[in-house]
C-alpha positions in Angstrom: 6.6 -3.9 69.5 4.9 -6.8 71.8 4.8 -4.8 75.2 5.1 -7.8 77.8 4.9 -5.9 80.8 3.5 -2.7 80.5 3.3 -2.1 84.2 6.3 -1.8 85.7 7.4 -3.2 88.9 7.0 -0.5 91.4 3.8 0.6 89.7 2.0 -2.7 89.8 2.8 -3.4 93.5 0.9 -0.4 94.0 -1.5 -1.0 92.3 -1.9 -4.2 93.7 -2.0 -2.2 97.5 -4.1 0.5 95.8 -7.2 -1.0 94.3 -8.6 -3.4 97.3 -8.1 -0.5 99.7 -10.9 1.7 97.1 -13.1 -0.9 97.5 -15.0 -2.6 100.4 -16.3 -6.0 98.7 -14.8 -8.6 96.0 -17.4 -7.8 94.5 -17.2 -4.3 94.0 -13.7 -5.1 93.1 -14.3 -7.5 89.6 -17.3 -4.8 89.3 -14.3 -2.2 88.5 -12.2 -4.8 86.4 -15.4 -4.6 84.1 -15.9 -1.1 84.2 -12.7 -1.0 83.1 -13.4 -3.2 80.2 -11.6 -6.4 80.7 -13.7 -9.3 79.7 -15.1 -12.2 81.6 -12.1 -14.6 80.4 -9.9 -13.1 82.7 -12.6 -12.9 85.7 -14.6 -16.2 85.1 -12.5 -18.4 87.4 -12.6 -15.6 90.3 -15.8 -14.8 89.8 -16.7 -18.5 90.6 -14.6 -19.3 93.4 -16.0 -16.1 95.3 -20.1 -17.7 94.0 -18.6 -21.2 95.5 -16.4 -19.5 99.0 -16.7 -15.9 98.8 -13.8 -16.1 101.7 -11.5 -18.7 99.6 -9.9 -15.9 97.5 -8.6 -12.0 98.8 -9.2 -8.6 97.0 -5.5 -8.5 96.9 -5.2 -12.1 95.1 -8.1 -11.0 92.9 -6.8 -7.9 92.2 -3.0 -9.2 91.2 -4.4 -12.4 89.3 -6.4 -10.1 86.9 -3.0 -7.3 86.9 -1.0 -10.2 86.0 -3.0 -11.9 83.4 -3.7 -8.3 81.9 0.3 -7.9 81.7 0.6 -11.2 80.6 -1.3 -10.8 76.8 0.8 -7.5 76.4 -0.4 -5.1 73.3 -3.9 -6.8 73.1 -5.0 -5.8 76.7 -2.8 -2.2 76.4 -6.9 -0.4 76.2 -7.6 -2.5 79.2 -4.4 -1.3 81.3 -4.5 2.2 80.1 -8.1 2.6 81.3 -7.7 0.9 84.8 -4.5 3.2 85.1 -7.1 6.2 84.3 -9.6 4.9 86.6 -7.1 4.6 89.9 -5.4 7.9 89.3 -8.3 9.9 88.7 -10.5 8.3 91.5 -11.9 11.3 93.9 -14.5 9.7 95.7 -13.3 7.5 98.8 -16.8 6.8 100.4 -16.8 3.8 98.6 -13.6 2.6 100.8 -13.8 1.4 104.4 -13.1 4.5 107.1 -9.5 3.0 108.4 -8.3 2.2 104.6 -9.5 6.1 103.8 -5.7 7.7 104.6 -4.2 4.7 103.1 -6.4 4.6 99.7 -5.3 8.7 99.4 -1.5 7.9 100.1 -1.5 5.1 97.6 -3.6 7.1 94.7 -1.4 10.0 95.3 2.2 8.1 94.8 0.4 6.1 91.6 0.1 9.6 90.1 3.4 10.6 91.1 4.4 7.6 89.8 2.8 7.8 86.7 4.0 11.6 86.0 7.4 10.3 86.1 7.0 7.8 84.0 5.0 9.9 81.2 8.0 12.7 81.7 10.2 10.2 80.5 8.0 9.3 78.0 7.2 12.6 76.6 11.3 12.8 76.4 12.1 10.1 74.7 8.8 10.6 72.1 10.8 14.3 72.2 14.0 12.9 71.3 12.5 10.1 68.7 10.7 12.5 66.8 14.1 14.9 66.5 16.3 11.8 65.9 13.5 11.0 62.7 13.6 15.0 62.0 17.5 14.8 61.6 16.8 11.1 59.4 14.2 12.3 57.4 16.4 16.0 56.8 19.3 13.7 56.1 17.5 11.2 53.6 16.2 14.8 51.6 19.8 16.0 51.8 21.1 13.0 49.9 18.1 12.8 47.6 18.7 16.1 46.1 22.1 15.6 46.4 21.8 12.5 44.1 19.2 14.3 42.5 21.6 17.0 41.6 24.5 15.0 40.7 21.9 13.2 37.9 20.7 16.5 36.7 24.6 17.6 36.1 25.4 13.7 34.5 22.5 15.0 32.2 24.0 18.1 31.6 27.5 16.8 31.2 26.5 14.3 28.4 24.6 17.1 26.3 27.9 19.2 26.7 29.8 16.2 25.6 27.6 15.6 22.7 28.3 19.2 21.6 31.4 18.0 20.4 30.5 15.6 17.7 31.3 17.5 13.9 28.5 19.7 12.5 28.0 21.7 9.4 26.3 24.2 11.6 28.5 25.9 13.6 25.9 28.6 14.7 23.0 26.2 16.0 25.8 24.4 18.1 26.5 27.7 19.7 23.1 28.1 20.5 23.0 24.6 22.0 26.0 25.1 24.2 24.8 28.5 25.4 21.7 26.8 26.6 23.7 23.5 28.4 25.9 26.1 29.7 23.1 28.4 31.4 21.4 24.9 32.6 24.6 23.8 34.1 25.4 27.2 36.0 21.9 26.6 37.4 21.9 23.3 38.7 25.0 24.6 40.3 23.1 27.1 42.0 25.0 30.1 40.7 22.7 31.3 37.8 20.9 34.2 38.5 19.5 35.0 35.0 19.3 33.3 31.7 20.6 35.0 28.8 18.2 38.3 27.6 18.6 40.6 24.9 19.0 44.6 25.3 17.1 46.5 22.7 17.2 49.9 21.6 15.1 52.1 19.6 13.2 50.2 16.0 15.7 51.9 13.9 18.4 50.6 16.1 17.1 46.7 16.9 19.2 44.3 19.3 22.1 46.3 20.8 23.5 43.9 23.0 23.4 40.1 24.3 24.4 38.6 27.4 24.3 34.7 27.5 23.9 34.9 31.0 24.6 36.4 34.8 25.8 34.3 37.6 26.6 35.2 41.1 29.9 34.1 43.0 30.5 35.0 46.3 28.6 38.1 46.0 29.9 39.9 43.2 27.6 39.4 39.7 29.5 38.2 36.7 27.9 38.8 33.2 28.9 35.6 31.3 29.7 35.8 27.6 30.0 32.4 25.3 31.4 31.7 22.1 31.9 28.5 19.7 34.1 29.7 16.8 36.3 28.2 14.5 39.5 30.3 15.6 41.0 31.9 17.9 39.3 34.9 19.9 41.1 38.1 19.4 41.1 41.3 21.4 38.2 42.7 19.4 36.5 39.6 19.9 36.4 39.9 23.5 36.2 43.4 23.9 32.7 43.8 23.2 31.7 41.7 26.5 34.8 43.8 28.6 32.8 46.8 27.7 29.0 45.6 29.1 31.3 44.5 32.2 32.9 48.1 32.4 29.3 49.8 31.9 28.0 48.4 35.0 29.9 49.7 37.6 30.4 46.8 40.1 30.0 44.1 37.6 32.7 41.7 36.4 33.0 39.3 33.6 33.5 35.5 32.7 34.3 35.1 28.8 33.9 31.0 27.7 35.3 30.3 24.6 35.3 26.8 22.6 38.2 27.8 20.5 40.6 29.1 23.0 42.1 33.2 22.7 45.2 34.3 21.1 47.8 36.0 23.2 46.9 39.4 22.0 43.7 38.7 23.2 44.7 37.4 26.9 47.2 40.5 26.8 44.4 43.1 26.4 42.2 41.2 29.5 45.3 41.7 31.5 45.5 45.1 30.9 42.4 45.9 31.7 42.3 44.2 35.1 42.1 47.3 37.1 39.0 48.6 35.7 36.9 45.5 36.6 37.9 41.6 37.2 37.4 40.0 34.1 38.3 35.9 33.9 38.9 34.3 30.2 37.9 30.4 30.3 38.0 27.6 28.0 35.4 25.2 27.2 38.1 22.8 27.8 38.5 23.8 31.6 34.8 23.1 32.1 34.9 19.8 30.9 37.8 18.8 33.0 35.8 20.6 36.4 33.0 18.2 35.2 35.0 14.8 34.9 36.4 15.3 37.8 33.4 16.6 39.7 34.7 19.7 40.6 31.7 22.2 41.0 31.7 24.9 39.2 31.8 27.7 41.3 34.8 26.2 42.6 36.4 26.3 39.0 35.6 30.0 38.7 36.8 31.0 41.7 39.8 29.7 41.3 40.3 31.2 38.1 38.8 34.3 39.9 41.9 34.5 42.6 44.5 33.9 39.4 43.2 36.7 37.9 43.1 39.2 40.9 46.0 37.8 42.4 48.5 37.1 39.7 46.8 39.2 36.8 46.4 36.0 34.8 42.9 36.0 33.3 43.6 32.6 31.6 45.2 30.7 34.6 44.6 27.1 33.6 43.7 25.8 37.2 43.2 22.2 36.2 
C-alpha cells in the first residue's frame, strides 16, 4: 500500500515545533536530517540558501520543508521517517538546545511519545485483529479444503461401490471388494474405529471368528458384519454375527447385506432386541444415503432409533 502521509496531522505539527526547539543552529538542524539518513536531494536547496543568507530561511521552514517532502515520496522515505521519529522520541540530552527552549523541547518530546504510544496501541490492535481475522480465513479455507477433500474421497468411494455391481462369475472376490469399499467408506466418514481382523483359536482349531469391521456412533461400538450372497439371509445366517454382538457385553451390531433378509430372519433380530441393539441394513440403503449425500452416520442412526424405538431392525429410512 503507497503510504502518502505517514505522519499524521497532529504528529507532524509537533514535530515541526519539536525539532528546532532541540537544536540551536540550521545547521545543526540539516546536520540531524542526515543523521537521520535522508539524502542531500531533499536538503540541497536549503542547504544553499542558508551558504547564500543563513537568515533567508527558519529552522521551522527547514524543518517542515524536509517533513513535507519526506511525506511527500510515501513508502520510499518510510526508513527515513521511522528513524527521525526514533531520534525525537528517544532524545535525552537537551544541552544541545538554547536554555529558554529547554522546558519547551521536554514538553514537546514528551506529548510526541504520548503521541506515538497511541498511535502504536492502535496499531498493535488492528495488526491484533488482522492477524485473527487471517487466523479465522486461513482456519476457514482448511475447513473447506478438507471438506472438498472429503467429499472427493467419498465420490471415490461411491464409484468403487457402484462398480461392485456390474455381473461377475466370482461372487466371493466381490465380497471381498465390497467389505474393503465398505471399511474405507466408514472411515472417511470418521466412524471407523477398526478394520476388519480375524479371531484365532488354538492350531487345531484355526480362524474362529471374523468381524468385517467396528465403528463407533455416538459412543456405543457397533461390530459390523457384511455379506454379498445370492439369496436371502436367513436367521442362521445372521445369527452367527448376533452372537459376537451378545459376547461383548456393551457391544451392538450392524449386519449389511447385498441380497436383502427374509422375514424369518428380520423376525429373529426383533426378538432379540433386548439383549443388545442390533440394526439389519441393505446395501441398497447405503447407496441411496450416498446419492443423496446423506452421511452415513446419519443413515445408521436413524436406523438405530427405528430399531430401539419401534423394534424394527430393518426400518427402511430412505
Amino acid at each position: 500500500m503507497d503510504i502518502i502521509f505517514h505522519y499524521p496531522p497532529e504528529l507532524m505539527a509537533l514535530l515541526i515545533d519539536a525539532i528546532p526547539c532541540l537544536f540551536r543552529s540550521k545547521k545543526d538542524v540539516l546536520l540531524f536530517f542526515k543523521g537521520a539518513g535522508v539524502s542531500r536531494g531533499f536538503t540541497q536547496d536549503l542547504q544553499a540558501q542558508l551558504t547564500a543568507n543563513s537568515s533567508a530561511v527558519r529552522k521551522h521552514e527547514i524543518v517542515r520543508t524536509v517533513l513535507t517532502r519526506l511525506n511527500e515520496r510515501g513508502e520510499k522515505s518510510l526508513g527515513e521517517r521511522r528513524e527521525i521519529l526514533k531520534r525525537v522520541t528517544e532524545f535525552e540530552d537537551y544541552s544541545t538546545c538554547w536554555p529558554a527552549d529547554q522546558l519547551k523541547a521536554k514538553g514537546l518530546v514528551a506529548e510526541i511519545r504520548r503521541v506515538v504510544n497511541v498511535k502504536d496501541s492502535f496499531t498493535r490492535m488492528s495488526q491484533e485483529r488482522d492477524a485473527e481475522s487471517r487466523k479465522r480465513r486461513e482456519e476457514a479455507e482448511a475447513k473447506a479444503k478438507a471438506i472438498q477433500a472429503k467429499k472427493q474421497e467419498l465420490q471415490k468411494l461411491r464409484d468403487e461401490l457402484f462398480a461392485l455391481f456390474a455381473p461377475t462369475d466370482d461372487a466371493w472376490a466381490r465380497g471381498k471388494k465390497l467389505e474393503s469399499v465398505l471399511n474405507r467408506l466408514l472411515k472417511a466418514s470418521d466412524m471407523l474405529v477398526r478394520e476388519a481382523f480375524t479371531l484365532t483359536g488354538d492350531q487345531s482349531r484355526g480362524v474362529v471368528e471374523q468381524i468385517d469391521g467396528i465403528v463407533e456412533i455416538d459412543g456405543h461400538l457397533y461390530l459390523v458384519e457384511v455379506k454379498w450372497w445370492g439369496d436371502r439371509l436367513g436367521p442362521g445366517d445372521v445369527a452367527q454375527h448376533q452372537v459376537r454382538v451378545f459376547n461383548r457385553g456393551q457391544a451392538r451390531g450392524i449386519f449389511i447385506s447385498a441380497s436383502g433378509y427374509t422375514d424369518a430372519a428380520i423376525q429373529a433380530c426383533r426378538e432379540s432386541l433386548h439383549r443388545a441393539p442390533f440394526v439389519l441394513c441393505e446395501l441398497e440403503e447405503i447407496v441411496k444415503g450416498l446419492e443423496a449425500e446423506l452421511p452415513l452416520a446419519d443413515l445408521f442412526r436413524r436406523k438405530i432409533q427405528a430399531a430401539l424405538i419401534d423394534k424394527q431392525p430393518l426400518k427402511k429410512v430412505l
